[in-house]
C-alpha positions as CSV (number, residue, x, y, z in Angstrom):
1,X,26.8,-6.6,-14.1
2,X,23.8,-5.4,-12.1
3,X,23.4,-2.7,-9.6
4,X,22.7,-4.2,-5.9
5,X,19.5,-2.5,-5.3
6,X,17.1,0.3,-6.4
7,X,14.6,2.3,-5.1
8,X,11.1,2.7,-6.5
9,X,8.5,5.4,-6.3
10,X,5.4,6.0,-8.0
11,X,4.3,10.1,-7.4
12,X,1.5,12.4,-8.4
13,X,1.3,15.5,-7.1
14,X,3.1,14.4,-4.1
15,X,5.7,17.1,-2.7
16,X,4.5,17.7,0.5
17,X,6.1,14.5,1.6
18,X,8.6,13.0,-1.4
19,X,11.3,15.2,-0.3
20,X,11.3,13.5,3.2
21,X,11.2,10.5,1.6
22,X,13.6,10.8,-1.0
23,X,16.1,11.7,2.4
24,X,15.5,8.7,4.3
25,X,15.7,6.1,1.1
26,X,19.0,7.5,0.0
27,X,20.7,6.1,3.3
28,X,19.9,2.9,1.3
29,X,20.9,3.9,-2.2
30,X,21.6,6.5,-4.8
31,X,19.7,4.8,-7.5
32,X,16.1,6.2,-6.9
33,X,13.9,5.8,-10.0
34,X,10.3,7.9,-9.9
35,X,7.5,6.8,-12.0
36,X,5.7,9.7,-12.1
37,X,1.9,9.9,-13.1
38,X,2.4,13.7,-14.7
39,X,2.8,15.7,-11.7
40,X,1.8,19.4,-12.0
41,X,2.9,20.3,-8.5
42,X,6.9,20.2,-7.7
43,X,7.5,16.8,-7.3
44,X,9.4,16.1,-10.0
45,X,11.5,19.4,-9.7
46,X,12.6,18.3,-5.9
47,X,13.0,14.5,-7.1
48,X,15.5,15.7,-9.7
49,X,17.6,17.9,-6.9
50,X,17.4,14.7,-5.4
51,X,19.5,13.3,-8.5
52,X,16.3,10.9,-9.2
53,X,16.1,9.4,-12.6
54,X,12.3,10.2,-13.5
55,X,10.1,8.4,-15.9
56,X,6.6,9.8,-16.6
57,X,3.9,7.4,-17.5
58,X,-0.2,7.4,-17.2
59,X,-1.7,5.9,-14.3
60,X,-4.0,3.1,-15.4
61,X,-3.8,1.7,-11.8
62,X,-1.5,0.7,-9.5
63,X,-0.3,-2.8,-10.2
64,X,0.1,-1.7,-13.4
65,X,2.5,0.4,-12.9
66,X,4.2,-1.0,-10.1
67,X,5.0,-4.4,-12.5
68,X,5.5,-2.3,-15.8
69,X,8.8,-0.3,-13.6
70,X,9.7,-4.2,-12.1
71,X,9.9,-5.4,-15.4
72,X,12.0,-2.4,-16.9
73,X,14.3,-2.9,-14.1
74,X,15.1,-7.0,-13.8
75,X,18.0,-7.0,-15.6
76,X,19.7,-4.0,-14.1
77,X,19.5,-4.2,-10.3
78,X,19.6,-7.9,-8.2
79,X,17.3,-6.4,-5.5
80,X,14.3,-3.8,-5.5
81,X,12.2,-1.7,-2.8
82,X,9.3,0.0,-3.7
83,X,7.7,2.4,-2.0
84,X,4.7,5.1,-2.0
85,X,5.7,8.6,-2.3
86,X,4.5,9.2,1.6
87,X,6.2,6.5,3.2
88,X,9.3,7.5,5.2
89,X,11.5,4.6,6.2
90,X,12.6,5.1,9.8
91,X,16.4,4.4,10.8
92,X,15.6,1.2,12.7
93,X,14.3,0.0,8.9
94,X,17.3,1.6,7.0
95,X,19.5,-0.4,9.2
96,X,17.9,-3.3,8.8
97,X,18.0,-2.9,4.9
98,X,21.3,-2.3,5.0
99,X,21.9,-5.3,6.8
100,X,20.2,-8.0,4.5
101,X,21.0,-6.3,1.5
102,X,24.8,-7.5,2.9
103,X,24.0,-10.6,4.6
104,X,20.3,-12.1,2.7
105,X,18.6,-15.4,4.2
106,X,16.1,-14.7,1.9
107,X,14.7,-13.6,-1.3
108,X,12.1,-11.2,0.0
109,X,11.4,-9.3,2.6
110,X,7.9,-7.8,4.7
111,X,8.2,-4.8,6.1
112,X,5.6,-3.3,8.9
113,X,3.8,0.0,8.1
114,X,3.1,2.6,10.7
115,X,-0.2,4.4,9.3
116,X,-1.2,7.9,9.6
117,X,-4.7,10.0,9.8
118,X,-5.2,13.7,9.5
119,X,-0.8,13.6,10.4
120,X,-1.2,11.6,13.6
121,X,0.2,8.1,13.8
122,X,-1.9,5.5,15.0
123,X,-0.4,2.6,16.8
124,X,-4.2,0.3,16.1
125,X,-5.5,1.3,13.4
126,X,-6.5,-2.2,12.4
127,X,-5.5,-2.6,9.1
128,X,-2.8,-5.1,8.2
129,X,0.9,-4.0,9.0
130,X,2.7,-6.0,6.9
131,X,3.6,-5.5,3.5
132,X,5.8,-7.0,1.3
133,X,8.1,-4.5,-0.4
134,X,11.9,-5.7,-0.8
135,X,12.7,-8.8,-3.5
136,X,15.1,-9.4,-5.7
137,X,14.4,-9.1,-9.2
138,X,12.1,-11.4,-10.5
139,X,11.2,-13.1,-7.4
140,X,7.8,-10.7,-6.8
141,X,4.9,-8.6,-8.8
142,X,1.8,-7.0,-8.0
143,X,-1.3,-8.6,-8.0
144,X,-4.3,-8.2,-10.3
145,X,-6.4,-6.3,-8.2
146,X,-7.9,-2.6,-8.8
147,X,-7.7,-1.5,-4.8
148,X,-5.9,-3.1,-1.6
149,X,-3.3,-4.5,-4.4
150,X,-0.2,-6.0,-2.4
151,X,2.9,-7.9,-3.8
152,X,3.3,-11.8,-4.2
153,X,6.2,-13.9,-4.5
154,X,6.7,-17.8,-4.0
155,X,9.7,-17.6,-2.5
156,X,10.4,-17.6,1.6
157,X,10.1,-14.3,3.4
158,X,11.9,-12.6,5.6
159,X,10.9,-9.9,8.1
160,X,12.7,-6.2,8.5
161,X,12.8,-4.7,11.6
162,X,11.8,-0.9,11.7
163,X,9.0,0.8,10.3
164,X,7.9,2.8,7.1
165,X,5.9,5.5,8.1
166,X,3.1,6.3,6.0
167,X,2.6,9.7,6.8
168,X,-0.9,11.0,5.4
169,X,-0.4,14.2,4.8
170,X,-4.2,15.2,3.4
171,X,-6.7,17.0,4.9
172,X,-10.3,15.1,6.2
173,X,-11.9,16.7,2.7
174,X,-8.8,15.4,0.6
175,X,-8.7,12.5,2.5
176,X,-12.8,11.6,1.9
177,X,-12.4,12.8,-2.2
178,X,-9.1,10.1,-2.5
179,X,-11.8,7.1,-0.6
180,X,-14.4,8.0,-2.9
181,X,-12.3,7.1,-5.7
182,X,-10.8,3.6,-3.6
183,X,-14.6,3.0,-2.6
184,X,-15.4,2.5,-6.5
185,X,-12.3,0.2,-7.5
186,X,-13.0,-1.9,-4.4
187,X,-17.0,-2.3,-5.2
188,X,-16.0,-3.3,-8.6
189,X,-13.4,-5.9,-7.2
190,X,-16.1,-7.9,-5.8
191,X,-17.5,-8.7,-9.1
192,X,-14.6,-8.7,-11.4
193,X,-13.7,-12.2,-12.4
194,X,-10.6,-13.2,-10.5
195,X,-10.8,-16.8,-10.0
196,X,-7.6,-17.6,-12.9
197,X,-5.6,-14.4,-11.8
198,X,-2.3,-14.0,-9.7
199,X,-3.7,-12.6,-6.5
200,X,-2.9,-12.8,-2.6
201,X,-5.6,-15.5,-1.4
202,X,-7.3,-15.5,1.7
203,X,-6.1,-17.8,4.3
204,X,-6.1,-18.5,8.2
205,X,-2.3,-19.3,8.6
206,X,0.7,-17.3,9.9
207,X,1.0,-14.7,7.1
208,X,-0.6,-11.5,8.3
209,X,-1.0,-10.1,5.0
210,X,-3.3,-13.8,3.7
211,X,-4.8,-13.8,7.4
212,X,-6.0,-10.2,6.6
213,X,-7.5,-11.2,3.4
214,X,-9.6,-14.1,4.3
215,X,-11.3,-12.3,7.2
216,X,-12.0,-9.6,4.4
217,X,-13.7,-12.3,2.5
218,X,-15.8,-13.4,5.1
219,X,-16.5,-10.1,5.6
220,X,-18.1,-9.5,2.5
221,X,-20.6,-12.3,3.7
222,X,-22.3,-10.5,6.3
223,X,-25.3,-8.5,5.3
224,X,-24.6,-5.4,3.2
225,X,-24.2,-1.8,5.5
226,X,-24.7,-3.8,8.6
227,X,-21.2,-5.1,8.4
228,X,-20.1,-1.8,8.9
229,X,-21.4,-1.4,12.5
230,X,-19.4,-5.2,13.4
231,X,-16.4,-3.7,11.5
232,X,-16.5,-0.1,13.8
233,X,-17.0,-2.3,16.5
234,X,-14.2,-4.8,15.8
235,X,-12.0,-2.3,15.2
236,X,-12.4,-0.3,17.7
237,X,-12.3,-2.6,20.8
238,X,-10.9,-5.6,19.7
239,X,-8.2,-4.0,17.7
240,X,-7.5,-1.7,20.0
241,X,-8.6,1.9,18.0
242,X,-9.7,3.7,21.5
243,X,-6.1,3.3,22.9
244,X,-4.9,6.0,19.7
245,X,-7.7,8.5,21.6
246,X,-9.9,11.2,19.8
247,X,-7.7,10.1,17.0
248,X,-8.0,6.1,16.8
249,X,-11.9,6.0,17.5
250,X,-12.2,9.0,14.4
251,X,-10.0,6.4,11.9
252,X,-12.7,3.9,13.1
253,X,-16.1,5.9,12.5
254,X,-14.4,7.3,8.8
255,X,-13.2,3.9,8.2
256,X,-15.8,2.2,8.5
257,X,-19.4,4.8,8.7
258,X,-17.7,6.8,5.5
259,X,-15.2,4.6,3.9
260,X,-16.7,0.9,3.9
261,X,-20.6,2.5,3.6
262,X,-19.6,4.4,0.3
263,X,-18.4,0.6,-1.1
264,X,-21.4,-0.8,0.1
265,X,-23.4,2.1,-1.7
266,X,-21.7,1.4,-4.6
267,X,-21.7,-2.9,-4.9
268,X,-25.8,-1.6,-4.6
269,X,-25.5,0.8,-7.3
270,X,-23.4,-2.3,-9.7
271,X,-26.3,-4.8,-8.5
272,X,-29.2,-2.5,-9.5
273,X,-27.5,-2.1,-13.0
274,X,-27.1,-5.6,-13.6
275,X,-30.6,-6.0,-12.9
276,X,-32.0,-3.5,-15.2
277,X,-29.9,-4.7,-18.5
C-alpha cells in the first residue's frame, strides 16, 4: 500500500537554510527524502538529525535529477512535493497542504513563490510566481530544459494558498558566480534542439507559468543586449520593482545589466563558434 505523500529535496552544500526547511516541511510529513549532489558542508549531517532518508547522486542537471527521484518514488507514495533546499513553506501553505492532501479536487497543485535577494524579500520582483510543485505520482515530470526547468503535467491544476519562501541566502559575489553558471545553460538553451521534447510551451492564456514563457520567447526576438534595457525597464515600472525600494530596483539592474547581459555575451560567443567551424 503506498505512503500518502513525500517530500523531496535536492541539496548541495546547502546548510545555511535546509534546517529551516526541513522544520517547516515536517508539519506536512515525516517521509523527507534528500537527493544530495555530495555535499561537503553539513547538510547531510543536519538532514539525518532531521530523520531524512539521504540518497547521494551526481548532479548532471536539474531535471535530471528531479525525474530520476520521481520515478524511484511512483510506486511508494500516491502524492509528492518537491522542493529546493532554500525554500521554506510558510504556515498559510502547510495548511493548505494539509487540506488537499485530505480533501484533493485535483491531481496537482501550483504553488506561489515569494523570492529573495541578498536575504530581503521582494514582493515584485517580476519573475513568475507560480510553480508547480505538488502531484501525485505519475501525474507530473520535469521538463527537458538545462536552466528555468519547471514541472508539466496534463492533468487539471489546482492552486495552494500560502507561500514558499525562497530565501537566498548568498552573498552579491556568490550570488553573481551561481548566474554565471545559469547564464551558460540558458545561452545554450536557445540553440539546443527542443522542438520533439516534453517542455512548458509558451502561450498567452491563463497559466502564469505558459504566459511567462511566451513573453520570454518573444523576448529573445528583440535585438541582442538591447533587450536588456526594455527588460530593466519593464521590470522595474511596469512590474512594480521600485515599490521593493533600494532593494527591488538592485534585483532589476543585476537581473537584467549582469544576469541577462552575461547570456547575451555568451549566445555571441556560441554564434561566433559556429561561424568559425
Amino acid at each position: 500500500m503506498k505512503k500518502k505523500i513525500v517530500i523531496i529535496f535536492l541539496t548541495f552544500n546547502s546548510d545555511k537554510i535546509i534546517s529551516k526547511s526541513l522544520k517547516s516541511a515536517k508539519k506536512i510529513t515525516k517521509d523527507i527524502i534528500i537527493v544530495d549532489s555530495y555535499s561537503i558542508d553539513k547538510t547531510v549531517e543536519i538532514c539525518k538529525q532531521h530523520n531524512c532518508k539521504v540518497f547521494y547522486r551526481k548532479f548532471k542537471n536539474y531535471s535530471n535529477q528531479r525525474n530520476w527521484i520521481i520515478n524511484k518514488l511512483t510506486k511508494k507514495y500516491t502524492w509528492q512535493l518537491h522542493l529546493d533546499a532554500d525554500e521554506v513553506l510558510d504556515n498559510k501553505a502547510i495548511n493548505s497542504i494539509n487540506h488537499c492532501l485530505k480533501r484533493s479536487n485535483f491531481e496537482a497543485y501550483l504553488i506561489k513563490r515569494k523570492d529573495y535577494f541578498l536575504k530581503i524579500k521582494l514582493n515584485f520582483s517580476g519573475l513568475n510566481p507560480w510553480h508547480l510543485r505538488l502531484f501525485k505520482s505519475n501525474k507530473a515530470f520535469c521538463e527537458d530544459k538545462l536552466y528555468d526547468q519547471h514541472f508539466i503535467t496534463s492533468v487539471p491544476t489546482g492552486k495552494l494558498n500560502g507561500f514558499m519562501h525562497d530565501i537566498n541566502h548568498m552573498s552579491l559575489s556568490k550570488w553573481k558566480k551561481q548566474h554565471l553558471i545559469w547564464s551558460k545553460l540558458e545561452a545554450k538553451n536557445n540553440f539546443n534542439n527542443i522542438s520533439n521534447k516534453k517542455i512548458l510551451k509558451g502561450n498567452f492564456n491563463l497559466d502564469q507559468r505558459t504566459r511567462t514563457r511566451f513573453f520570454k520567447n518573444c523576448y529573445y526576438k528583440f535585438p541582442i543586449k538591447i533587450r536588456v534595457y526594455l527588460l530593466f525597464l519593464y521590470r522595474l515600472i511596469f512590474k512594480l520593482a521600485f515599490l521593493d525600494g533600494k532593494i527591488g530596483v538592485l534585483f532589476c539592474y543585476y537581473q537584467a545589466f549582469w544576469f541577462r547581459m552575461k547570456v547575451d555575451e555568451e549566445i555571441q560567443d556560441i554564434v561566433k563558434s559556429k561561424n568559425y567551424k
